[in-house]
C-alpha positions as CSV (number, residue, x, y, z in Angstrom):
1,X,-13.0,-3.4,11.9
2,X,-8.9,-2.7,11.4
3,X,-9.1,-5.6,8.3
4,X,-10.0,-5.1,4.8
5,X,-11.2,-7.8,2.5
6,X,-10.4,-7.7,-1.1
7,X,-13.7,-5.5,-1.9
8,X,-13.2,-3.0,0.5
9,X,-9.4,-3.0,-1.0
10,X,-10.7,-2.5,-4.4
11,X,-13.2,0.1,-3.4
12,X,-10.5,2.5,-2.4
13,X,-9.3,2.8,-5.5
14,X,-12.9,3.0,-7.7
15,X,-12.2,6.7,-8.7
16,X,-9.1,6.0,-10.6
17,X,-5.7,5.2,-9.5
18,X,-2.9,7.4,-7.4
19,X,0.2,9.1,-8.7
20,X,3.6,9.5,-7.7
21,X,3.2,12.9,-7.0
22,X,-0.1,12.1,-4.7
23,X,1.4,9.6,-3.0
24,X,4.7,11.5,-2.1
25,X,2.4,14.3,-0.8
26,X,1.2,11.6,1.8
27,X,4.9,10.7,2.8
28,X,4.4,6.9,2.1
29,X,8.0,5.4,1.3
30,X,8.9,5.9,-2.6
31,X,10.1,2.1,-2.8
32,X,6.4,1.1,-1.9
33,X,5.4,3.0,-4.6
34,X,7.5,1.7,-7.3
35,X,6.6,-2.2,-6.1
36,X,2.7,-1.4,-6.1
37,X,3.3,0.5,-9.9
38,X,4.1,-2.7,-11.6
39,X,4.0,-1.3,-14.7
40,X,6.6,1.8,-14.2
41,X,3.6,4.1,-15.9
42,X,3.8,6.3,-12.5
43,X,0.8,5.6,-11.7
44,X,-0.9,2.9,-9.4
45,X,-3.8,2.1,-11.1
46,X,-7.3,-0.6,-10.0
47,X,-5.1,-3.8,-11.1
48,X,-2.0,-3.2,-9.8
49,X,-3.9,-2.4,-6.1
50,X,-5.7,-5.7,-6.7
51,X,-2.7,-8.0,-7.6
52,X,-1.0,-6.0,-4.2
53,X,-3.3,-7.5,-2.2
54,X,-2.1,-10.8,-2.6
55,X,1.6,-9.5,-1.4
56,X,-0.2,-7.9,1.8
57,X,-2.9,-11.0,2.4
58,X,0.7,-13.5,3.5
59,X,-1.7,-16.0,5.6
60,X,-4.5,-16.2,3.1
61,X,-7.0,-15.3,5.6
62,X,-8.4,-13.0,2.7
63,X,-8.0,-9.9,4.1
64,X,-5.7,-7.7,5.3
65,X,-4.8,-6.1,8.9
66,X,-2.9,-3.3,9.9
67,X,0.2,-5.3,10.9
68,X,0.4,-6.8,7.5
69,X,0.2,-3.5,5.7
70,X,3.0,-2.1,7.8
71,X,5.0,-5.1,7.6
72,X,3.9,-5.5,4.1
73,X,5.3,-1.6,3.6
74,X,8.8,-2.5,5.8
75,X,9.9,-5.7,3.8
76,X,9.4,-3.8,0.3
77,X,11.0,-0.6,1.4
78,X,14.1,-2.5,3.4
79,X,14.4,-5.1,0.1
80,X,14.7,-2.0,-2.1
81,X,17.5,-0.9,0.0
82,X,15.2,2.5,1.9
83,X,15.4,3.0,5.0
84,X,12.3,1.6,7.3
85,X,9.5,4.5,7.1
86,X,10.3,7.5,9.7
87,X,7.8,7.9,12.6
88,X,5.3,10.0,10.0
89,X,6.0,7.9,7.0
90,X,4.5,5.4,9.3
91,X,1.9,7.6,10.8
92,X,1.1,8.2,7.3
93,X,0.8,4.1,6.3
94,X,-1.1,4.4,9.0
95,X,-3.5,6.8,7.5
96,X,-3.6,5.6,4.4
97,X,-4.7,2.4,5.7
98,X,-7.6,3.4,7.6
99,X,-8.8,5.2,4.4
100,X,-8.8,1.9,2.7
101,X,-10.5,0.2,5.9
């Protein structure tokens, strides 16, 4: 439906979490990454993607669209001093959100 509430959010991550090595092999921007892994441990594990989704969720509608992923992706990477995400580091926010959704 191009939102995902918090279950569906927490459902994409019910086999465990992703590492920094999976994640680069999806391009998504390395400064994402390193915001979502709160805890430095290299990997983004089931609470750190649930306490994201309150960083995503900005009007507290409960759920989370497309445009507040990407935007959500942007403002991290730019306040981290990256670059915004090429055409296919976008492509692939892209993809990774639909997985999610």
């Amino acid at each position: 439906n191009g939102k995902v509430d918090r279950k569906e959010w927490l459902e994409a991550f019910r086999e465990g979490g992703i590492s920094a090595n999976a994640w680069r092999r999806r391009n998504l921007p390395e400064p994402l990454f390193h915001k979502l892994d709160r805890n430095g441990d290299g990997t983004i594990d089931l609470e750190e993607w649930a306490f994201s989704f309150e960083y995503f969720d900005e009007d507290g509608s409960g759920s989370v669209d497309l445009a507040q992923w990407l935007e959500g992706a942007r403002s991290i990477t730019a306040s981290a001093g990256g670059v915004a995400p090429t055409r296919s580091g976008q492509e692939a926010l892209e993809e990774f959100f639909r997985k999610v959704d």
